[in-house]
SEVEXFI-131330 format. One line per 8 residues: number of its first residue (from 1); their letters; for each residue x, z, y of N, C-alpha, C. Coordinates in nm, 2 decimals, padded with zeros to 4 digits. Atoms other than C-alpha are relative to their C-alpha. Layout:
BEGIN
NUM> A> X Z Y X Z Y X Z Y | ...
//
This chain:
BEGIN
1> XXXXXXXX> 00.01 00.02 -00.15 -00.06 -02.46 -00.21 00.13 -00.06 00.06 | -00.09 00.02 00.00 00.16 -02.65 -00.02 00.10 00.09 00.13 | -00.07 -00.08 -00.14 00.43 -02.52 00.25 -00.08 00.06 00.10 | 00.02 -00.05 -00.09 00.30 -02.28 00.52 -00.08 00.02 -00.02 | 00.17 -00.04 -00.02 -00.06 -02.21 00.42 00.00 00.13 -00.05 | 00.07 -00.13 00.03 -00.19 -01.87 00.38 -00.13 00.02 -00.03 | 00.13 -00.04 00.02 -00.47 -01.76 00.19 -00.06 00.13 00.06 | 00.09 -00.11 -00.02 -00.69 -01.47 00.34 -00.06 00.09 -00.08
9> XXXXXXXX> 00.10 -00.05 00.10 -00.89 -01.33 00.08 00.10 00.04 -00.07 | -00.11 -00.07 00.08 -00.72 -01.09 -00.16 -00.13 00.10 -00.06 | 00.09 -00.08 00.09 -00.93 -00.97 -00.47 00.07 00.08 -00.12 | 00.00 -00.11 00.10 -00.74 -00.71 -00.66 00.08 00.11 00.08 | -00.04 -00.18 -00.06 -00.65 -00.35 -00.61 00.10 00.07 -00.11 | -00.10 -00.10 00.11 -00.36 -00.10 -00.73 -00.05 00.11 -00.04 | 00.04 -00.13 00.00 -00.44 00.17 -00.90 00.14 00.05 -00.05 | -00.14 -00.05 00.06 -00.14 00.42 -00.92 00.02 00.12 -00.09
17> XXXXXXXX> 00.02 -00.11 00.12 -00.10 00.68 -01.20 00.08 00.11 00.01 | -00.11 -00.12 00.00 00.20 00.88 -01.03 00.11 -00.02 -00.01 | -00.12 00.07 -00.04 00.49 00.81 -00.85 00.17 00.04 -00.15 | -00.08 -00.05 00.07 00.72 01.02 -01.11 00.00 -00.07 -00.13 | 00.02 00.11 00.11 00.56 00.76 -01.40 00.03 -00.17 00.01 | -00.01 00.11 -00.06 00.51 00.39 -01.36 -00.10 00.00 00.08 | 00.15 00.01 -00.09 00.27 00.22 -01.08 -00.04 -00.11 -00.05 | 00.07 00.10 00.07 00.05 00.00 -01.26 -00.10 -00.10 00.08
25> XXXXXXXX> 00.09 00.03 -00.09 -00.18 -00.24 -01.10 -00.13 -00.07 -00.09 | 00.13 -00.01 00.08 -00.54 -00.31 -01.19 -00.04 -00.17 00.00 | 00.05 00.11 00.04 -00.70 -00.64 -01.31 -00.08 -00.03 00.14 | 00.07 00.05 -00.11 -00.81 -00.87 -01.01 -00.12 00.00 -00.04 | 00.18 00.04 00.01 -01.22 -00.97 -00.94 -00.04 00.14 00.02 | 00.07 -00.15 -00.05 -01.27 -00.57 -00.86 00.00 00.01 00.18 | -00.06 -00.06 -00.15 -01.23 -00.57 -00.49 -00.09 00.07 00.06 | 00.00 -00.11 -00.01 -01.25 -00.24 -00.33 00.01 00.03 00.10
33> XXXXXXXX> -00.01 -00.05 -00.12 -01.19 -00.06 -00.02 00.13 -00.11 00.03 | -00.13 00.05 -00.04 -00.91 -00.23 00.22 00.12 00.09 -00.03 | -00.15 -00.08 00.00 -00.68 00.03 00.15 00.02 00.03 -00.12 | -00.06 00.00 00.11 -00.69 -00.08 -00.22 -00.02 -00.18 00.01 | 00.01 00.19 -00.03 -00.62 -00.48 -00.12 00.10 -00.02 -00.07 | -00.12 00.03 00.09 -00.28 -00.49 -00.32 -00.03 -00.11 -00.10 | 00.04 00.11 00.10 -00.26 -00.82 -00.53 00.05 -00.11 00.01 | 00.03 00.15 -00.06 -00.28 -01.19 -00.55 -00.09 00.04 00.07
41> XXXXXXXX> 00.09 00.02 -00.12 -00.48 -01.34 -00.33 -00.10 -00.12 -00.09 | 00.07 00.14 00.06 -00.78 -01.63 -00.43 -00.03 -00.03 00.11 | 00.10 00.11 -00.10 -00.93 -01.93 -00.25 -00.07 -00.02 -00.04 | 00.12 -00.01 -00.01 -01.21 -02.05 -00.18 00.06 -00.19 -00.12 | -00.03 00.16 00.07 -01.16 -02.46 -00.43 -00.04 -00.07 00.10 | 00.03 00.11 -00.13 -01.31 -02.66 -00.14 00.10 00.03 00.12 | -00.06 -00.02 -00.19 -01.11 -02.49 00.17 00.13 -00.03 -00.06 | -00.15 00.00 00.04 -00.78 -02.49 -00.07 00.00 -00.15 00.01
49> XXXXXXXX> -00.01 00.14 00.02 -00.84 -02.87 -00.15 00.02 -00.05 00.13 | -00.06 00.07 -00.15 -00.88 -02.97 00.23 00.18 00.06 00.03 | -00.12 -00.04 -00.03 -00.55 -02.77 00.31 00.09 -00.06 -00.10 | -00.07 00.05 00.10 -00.40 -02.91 00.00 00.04 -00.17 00.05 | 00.00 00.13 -00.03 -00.46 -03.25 00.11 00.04 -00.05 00.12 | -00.10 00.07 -00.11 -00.36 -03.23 00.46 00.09 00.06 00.05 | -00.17 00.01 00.02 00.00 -03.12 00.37 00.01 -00.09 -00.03 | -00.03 00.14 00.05 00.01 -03.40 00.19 00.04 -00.07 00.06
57> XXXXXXXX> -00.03 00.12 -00.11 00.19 -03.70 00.35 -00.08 -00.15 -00.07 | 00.14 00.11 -00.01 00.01 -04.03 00.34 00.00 -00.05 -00.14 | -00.05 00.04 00.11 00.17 -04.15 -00.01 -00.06 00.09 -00.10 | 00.07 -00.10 00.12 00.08 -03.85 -00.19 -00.15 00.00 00.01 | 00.15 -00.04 -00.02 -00.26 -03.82 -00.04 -00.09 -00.15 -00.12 | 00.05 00.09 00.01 -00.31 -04.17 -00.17 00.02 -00.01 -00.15 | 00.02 00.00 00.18 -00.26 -04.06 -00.55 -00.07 00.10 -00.02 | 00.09 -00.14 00.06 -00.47 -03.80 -00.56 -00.18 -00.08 00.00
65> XXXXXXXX> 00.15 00.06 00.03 -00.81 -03.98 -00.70 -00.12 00.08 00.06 | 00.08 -00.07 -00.02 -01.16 -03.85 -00.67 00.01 00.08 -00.15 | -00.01 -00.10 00.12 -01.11 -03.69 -01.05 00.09 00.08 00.02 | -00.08 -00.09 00.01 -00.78 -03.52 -00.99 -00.08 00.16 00.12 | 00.13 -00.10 -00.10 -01.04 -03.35 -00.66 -00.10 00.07 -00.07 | 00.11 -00.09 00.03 -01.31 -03.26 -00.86 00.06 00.09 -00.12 | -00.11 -00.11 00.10 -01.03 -03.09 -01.14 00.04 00.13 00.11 | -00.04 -00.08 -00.07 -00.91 -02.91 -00.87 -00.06 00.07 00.03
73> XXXXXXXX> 00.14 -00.05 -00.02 -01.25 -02.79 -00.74 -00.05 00.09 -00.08 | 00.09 -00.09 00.12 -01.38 -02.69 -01.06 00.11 00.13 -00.06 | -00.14 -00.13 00.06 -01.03 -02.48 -01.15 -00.04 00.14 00.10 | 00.03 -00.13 -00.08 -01.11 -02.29 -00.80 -00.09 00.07 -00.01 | 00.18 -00.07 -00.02 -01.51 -02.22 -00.85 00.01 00.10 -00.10 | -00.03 -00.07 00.12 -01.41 -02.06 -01.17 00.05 00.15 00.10 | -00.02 -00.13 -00.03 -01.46 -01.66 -01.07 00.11 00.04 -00.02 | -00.09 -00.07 00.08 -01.16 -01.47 -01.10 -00.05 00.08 -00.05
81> XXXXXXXX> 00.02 -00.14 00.13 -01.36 -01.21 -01.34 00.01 -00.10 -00.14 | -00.05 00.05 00.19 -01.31 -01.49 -01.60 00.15 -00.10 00.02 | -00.09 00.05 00.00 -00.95 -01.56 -01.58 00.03 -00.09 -00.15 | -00.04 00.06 00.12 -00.91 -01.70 -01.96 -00.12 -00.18 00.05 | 00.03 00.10 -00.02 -01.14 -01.99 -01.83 00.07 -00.08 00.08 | -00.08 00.09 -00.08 -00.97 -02.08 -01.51 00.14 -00.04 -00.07 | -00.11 00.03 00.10 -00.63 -02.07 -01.77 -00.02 -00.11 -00.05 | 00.03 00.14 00.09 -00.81 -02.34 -02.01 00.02 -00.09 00.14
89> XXXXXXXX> -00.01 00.11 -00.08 -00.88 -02.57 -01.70 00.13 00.00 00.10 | -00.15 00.04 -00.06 -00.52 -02.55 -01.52 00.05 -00.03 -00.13 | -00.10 00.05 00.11 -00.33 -02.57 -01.83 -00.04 -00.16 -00.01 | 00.07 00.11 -00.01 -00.59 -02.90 -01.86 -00.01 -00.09 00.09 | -00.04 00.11 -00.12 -00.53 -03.02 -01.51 00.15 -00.02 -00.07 | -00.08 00.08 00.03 -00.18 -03.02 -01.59 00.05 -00.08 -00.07 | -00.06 00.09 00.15 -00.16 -03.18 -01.94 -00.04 -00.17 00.07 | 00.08 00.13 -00.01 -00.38 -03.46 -01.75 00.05 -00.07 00.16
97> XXXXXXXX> -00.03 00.06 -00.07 -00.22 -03.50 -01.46 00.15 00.09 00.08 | -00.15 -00.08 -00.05 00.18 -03.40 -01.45 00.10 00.00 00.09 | -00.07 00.04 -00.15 00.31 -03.52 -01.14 -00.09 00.01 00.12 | 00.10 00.01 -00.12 00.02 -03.46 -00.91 00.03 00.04 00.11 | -00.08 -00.09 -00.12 00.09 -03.34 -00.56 -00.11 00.12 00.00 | 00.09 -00.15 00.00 -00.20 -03.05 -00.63 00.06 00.08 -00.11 | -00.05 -00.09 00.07 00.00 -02.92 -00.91 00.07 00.20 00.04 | -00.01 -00.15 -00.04 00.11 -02.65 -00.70 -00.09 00.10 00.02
105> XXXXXXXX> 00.09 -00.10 -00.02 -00.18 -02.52 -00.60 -00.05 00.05 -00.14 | 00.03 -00.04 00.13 -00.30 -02.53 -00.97 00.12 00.15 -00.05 | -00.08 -00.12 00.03 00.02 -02.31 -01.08 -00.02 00.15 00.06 | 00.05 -00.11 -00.09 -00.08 -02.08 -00.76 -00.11 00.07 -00.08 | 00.16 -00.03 00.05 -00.42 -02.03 -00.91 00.02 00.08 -00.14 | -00.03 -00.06 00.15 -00.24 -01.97 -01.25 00.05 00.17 00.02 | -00.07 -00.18 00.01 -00.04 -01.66 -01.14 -00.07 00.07 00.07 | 00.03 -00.06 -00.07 -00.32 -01.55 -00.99 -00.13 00.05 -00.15
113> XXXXXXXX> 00.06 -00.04 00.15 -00.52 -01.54 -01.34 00.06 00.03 -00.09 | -00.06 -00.10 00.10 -00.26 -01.41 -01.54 00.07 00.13 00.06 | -00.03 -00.10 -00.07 -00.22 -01.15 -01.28 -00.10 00.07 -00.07 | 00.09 -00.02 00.02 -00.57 -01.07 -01.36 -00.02 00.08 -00.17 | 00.03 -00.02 00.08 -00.51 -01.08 -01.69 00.11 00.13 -00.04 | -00.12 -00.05 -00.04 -00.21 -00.88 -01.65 00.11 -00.02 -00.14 | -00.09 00.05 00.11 00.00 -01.10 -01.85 00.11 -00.04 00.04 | -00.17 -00.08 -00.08 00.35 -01.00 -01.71 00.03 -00.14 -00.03
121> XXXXXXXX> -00.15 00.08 00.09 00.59 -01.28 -01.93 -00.11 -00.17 00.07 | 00.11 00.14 -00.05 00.25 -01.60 -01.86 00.02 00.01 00.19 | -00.02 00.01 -00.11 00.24 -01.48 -01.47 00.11 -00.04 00.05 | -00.13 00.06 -00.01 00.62 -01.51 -01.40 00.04 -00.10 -00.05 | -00.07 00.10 00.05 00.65 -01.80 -01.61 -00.09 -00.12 00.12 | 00.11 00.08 -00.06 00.35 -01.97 -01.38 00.05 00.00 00.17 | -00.05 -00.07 -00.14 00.51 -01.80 -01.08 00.16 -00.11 00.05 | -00.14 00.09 -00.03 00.88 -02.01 -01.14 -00.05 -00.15 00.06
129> XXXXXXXX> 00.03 00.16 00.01 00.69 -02.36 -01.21 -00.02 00.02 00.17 | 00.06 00.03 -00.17 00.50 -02.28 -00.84 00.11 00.00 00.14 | -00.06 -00.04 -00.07 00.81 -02.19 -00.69 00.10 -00.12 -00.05 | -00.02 00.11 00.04 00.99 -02.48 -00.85 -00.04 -00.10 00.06 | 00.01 00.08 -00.07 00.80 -02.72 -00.68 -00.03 00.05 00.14 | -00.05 -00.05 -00.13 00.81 -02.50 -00.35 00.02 00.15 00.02 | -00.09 -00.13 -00.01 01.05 -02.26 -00.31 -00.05 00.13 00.13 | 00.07 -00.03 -00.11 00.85 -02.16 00.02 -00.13 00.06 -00.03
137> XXXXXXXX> 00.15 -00.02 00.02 00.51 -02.09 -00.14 00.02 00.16 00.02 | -00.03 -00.14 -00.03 00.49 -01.75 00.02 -00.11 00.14 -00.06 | 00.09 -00.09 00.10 00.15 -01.62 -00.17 00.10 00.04 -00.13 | -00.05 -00.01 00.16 00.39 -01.66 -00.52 00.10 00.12 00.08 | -00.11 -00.09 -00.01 00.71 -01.51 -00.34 -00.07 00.17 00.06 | 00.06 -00.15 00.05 00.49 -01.18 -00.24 -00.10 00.05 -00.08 | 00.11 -00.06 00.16 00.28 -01.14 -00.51 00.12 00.07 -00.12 | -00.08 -00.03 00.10 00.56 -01.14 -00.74 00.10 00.10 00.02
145> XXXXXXXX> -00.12 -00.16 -00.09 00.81 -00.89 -00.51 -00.12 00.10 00.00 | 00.04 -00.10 00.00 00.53 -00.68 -00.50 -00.04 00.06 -00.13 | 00.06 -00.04 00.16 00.43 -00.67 -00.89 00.16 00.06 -00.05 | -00.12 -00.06 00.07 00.77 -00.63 -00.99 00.07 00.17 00.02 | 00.00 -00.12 00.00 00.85 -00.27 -00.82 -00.10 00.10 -00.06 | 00.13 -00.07 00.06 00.50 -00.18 -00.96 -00.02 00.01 -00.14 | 00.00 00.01 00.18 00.56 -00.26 -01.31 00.16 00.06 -00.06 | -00.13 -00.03 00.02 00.91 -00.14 -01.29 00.02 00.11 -00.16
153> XXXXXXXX> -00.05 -00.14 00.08 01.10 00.00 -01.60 00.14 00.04 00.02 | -00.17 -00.08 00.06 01.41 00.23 -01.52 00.06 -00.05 -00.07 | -00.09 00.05 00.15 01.50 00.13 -01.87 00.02 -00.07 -00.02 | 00.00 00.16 00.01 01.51 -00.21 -01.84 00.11 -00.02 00.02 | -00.13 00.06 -00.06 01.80 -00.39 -01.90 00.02 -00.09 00.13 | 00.02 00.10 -00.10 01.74 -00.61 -01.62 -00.04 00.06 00.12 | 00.06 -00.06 -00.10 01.61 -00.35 -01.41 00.08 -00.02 00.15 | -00.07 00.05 -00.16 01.88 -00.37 -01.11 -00.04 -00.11 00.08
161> XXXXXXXX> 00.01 00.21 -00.01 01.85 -00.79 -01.13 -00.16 00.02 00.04 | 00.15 00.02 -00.04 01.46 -00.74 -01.08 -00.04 00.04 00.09 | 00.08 -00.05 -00.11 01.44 -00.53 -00.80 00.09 -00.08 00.13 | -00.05 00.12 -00.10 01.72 -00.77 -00.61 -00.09 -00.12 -00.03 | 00.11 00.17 00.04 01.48 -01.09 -00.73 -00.14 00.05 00.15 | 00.13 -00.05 -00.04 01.20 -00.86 -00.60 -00.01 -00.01 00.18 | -00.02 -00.01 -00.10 01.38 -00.80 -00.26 00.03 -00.11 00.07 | -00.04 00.17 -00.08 01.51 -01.16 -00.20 -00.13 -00.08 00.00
169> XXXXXXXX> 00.12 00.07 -00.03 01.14 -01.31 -00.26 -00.05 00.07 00.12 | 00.07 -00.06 -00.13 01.01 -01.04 00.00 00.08 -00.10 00.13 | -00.05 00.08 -00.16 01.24 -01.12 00.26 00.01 -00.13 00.04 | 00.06 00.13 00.01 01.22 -01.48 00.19 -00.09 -00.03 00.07 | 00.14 00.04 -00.07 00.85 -01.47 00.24 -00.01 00.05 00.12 | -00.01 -00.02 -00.11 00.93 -01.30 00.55 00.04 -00.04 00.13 | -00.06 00.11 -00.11 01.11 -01.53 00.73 -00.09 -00.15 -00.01 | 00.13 00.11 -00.03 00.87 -01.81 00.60 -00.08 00.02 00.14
177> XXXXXXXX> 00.11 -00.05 -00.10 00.59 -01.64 00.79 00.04 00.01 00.09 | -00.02 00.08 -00.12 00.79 -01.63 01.07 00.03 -00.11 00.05 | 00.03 00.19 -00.08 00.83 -02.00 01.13 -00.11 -00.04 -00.02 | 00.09 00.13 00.07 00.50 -02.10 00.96 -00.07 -00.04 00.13 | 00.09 00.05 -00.09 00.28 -02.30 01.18 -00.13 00.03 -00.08 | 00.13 -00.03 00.03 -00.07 -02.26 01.21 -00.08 -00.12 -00.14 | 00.08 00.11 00.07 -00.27 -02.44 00.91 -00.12 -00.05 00.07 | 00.13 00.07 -00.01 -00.53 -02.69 01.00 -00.15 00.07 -00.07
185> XXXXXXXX> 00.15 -00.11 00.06 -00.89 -02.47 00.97 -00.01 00.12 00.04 | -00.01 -00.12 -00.06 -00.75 -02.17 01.09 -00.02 00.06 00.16 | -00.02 -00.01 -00.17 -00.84 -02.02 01.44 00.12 00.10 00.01 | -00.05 -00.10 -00.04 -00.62 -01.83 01.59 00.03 00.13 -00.06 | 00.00 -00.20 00.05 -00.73 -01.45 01.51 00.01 -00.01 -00.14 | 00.05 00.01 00.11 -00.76 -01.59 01.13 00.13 -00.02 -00.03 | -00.13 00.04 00.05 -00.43 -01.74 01.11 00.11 00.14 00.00 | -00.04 -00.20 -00.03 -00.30 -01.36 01.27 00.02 00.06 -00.07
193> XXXXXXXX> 00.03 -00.09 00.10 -00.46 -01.19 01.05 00.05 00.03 -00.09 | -00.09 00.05 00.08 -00.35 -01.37 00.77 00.15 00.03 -00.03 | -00.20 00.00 -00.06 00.03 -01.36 00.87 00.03 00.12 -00.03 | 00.04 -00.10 -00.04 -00.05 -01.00 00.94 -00.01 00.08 -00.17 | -00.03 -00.04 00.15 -00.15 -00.91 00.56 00.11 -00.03 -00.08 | -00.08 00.04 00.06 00.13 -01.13 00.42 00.12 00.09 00.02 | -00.09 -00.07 -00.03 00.36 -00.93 00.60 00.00 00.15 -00.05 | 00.03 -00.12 00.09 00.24 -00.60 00.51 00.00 00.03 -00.15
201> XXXXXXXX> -00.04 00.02 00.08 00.26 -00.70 00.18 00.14 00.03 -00.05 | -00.18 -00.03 00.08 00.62 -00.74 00.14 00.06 00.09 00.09 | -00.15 -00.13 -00.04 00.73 -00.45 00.37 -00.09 00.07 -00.12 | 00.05 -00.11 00.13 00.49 -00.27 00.07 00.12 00.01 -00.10 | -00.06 00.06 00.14 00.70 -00.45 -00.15 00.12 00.08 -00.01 | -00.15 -00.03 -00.04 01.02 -00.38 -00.01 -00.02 00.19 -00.01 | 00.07 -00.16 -00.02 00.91 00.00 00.09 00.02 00.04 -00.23 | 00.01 -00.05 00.14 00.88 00.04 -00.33 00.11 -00.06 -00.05
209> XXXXXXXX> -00.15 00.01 00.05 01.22 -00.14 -00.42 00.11 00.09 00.03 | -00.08 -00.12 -00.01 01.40 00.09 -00.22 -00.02 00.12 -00.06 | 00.05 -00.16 00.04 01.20 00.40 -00.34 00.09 -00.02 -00.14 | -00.03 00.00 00.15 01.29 00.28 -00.65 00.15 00.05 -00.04 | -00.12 00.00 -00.01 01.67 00.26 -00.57 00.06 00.13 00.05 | -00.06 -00.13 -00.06 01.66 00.62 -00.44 00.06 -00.01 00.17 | -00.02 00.04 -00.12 01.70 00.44 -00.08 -00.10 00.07 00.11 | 00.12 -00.08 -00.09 01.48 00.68 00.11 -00.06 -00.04 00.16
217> XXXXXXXX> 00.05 00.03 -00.12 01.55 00.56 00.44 -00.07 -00.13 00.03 | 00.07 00.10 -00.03 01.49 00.22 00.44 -00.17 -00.02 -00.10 | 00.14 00.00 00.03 01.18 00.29 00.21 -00.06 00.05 00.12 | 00.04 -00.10 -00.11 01.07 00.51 00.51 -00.03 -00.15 00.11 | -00.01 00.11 -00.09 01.13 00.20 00.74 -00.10 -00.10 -00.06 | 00.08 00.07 00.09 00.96 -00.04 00.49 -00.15 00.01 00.03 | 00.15 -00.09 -00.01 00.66 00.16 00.44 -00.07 00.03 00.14 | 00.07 -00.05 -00.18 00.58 00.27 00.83 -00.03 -00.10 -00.01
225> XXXXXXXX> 00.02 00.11 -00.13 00.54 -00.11 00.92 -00.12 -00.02 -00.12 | 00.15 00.00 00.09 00.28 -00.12 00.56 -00.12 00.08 00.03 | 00.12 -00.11 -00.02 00.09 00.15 00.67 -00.04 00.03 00.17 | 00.08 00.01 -00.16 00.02 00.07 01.06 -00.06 -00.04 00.05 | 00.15 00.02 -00.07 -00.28 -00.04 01.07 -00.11 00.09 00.00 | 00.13 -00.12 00.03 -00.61 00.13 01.02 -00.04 00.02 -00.17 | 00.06 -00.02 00.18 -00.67 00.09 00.65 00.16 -00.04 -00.09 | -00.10 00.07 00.12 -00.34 00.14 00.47 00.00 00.03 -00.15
233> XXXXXXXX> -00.01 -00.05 00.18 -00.25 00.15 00.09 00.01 00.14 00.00 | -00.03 -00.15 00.01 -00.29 00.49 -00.03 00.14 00.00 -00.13 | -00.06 00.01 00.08 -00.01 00.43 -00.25 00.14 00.03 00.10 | -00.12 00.03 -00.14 00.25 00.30 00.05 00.02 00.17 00.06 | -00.03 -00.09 -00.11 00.12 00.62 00.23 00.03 00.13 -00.11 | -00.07 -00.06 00.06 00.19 00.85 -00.08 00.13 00.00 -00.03 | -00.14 00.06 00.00 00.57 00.68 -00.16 00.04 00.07 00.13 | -00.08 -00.01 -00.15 00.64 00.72 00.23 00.00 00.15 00.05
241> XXXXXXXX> 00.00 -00.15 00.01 00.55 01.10 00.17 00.10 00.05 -00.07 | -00.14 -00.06 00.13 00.78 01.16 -00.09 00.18 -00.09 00.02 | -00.10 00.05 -00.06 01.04 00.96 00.06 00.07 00.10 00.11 | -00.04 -00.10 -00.10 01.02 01.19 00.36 00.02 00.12 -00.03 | -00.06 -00.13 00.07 01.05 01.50 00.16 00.12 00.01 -00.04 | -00.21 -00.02 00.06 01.39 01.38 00.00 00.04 -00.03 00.14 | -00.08 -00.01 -00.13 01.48 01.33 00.38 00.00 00.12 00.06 | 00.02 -00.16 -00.07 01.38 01.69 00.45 -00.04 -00.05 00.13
249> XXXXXXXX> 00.04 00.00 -00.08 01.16 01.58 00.69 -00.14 00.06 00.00 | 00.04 -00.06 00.07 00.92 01.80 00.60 -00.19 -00.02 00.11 | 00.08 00.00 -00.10 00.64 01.77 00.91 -00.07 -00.14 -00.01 | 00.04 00.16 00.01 00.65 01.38 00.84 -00.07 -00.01 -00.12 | 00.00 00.02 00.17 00.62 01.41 00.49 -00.18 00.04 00.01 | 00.20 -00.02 00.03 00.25 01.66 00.56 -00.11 -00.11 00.09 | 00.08 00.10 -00.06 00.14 01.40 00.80 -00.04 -00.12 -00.05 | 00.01 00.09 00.15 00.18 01.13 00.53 -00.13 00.01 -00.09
257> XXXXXXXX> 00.12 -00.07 00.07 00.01 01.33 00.30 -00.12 00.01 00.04 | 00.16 -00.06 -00.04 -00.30 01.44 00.51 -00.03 -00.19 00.03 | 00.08 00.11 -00.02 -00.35 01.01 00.58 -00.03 00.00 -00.12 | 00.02 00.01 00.13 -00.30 00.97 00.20 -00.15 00.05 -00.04 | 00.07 -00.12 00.05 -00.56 01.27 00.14 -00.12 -00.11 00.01 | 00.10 00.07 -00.09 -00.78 01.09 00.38 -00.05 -00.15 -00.07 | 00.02 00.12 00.08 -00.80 00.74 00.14 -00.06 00.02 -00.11 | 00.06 00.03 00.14 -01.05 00.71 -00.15 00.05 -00.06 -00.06
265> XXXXXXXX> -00.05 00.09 00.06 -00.88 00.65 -00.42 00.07 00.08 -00.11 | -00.03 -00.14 00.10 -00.69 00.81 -00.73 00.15 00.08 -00.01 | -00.12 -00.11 -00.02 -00.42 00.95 -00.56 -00.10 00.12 00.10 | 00.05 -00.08 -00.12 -00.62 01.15 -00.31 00.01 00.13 -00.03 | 00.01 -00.14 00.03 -00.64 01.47 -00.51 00.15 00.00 -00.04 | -00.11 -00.07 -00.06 -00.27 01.46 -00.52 00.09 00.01 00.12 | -00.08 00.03 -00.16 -00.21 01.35 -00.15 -00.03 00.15 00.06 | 00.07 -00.16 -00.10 -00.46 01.69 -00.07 00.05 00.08 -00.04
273> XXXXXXXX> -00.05 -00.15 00.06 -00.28 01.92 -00.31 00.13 00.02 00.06 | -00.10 -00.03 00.00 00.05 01.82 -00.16 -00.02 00.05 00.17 | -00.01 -00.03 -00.14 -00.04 01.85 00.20 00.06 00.15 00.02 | -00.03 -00.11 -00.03 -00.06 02.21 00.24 00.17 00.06 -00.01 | -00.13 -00.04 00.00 00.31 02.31 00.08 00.07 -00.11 00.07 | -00.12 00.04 -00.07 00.45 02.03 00.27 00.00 00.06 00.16 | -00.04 -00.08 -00.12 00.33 02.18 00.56 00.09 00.15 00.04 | -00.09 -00.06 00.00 00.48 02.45 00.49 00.15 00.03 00.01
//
């Protein structure tokens, strides 16, 4: 996709196994309650193509054939429950057409099927190419800030270096989102909305780098602005409980907990066990 567009739609969900282990996330094409929305995002292949096309400036628009369109098309229609297909046809667009101005959205599409597939070393490598040809593409920069505290290893040699990577794509895509202009197609409340998830997103993001770093407060900060709507992550609102506990805030911490409790999902039976002693 090119500069400033936002996709809407967001088809995969985290599942978390326990903050004291790692937080894993689950194979896209399952989508689930809103308050398991964590993920890429997909488009629709026809609504991406128009938006694709009028970024374009007049030169590029005028190399993009009616074949490289119907490539594009068919890469999109392709379900995300069969990511190893959509793979064969991008790898295919690009061998066939390597300078295209839709190459990005292809890449996009890629790290959104080897999300799926959850092929860590293929997604990040699909993730650079997209960001490579736009350093702006703000789906890749929070997808990728938010996967990387979720897959986090402690033990990692790299581990420091990936949660600064993780933190500079969030805030990045945060400042995008605030300049983006409206895309062509979007109304108003749609475009909002949009903005609205993307953002939430990377305070998630951020909110789980800090946790990570033992940064309690600004996870605390992070996390509140993730979890202010009506349907937050039960994930966000477990982290921002145990956050508040190492702050000895102990009142905040059961109020956390009892939203947590309150979310279907497979923290719930430890959001409900923890309420009670934190109220205490």
């Amino acid at each position: 996709m090119q500069k400033a567009t936002v996709s809407p739609v967001r088809l995969a969900v985290l599942v978390a196994v326990g903050i004291a282990g790692s937080l894993t996330v689950a194979p896209a094409g399952r989508a689930q309650t809103q308050s398991q929305q964590q993920g890429p995002v997909d488009v629709s292949g026809v609504d991406s193509l128009q938006t694709e096309l009028h970024m374009l400036t007049d030169v590029q628009r005028q190399s993009v054939d009616g074949a490289q369109q119907k490539a594009y098309k068919d890469f999109y229609k392709v379900p995300a429950s069969d990511p190893d297909r959509r793979i064969r046809l991008g790898a295919d667009f690009l061998r066939r057409y390597p300078k295209s101005p839709l190459d990005e959205g292809i890449e996009v599409g890629l790290t959104n099927a080897y999300y799926a597939k959850q092929d860590w070393s293929d997604f990040y490598a699909a993730a650079d190419q997209a960001l490579a040809l736009n350093p702006d593409e703000v789906d890749v920069l929070t997808n990728v800030g938010w996967v990387i505290p979720h897959e986090y290893d402690p033990d990692g040699a790299n581990s420091p270096q990936l949660l600064e990577k993780a933190e500079q794509y969030e805030k990045h895509a945060l400042d995008v989102l605030g300049k983006m202009p409206k895309p062509k197609g979007l109304s108003d409340a749609q475009f909002a909305a949009s903005k609205l998830q993307k953002q939430q997103e990377a305070h998630s993001a951020l909110g789980l780098v800090y946790f990570r770093r033992g940064d309690y407060a600004d996870s605390v900060s992070e996390l509140q602005q993730s979890t202010a709507g009506a349907n937050p992550d039960q994930t966000d609102l477990y982290v921002l409980a145990v956050d508040l506990q190492n702050l000895h805030r102990a009142a905040d911490a059961a109020a956390a907990f009892t939203r947590c409790s309150q979310v279907s999902g497979p923290l719930q039976g430890q959001c409900l066990q923890a309420t009670a002693p934190a109220k205490k």
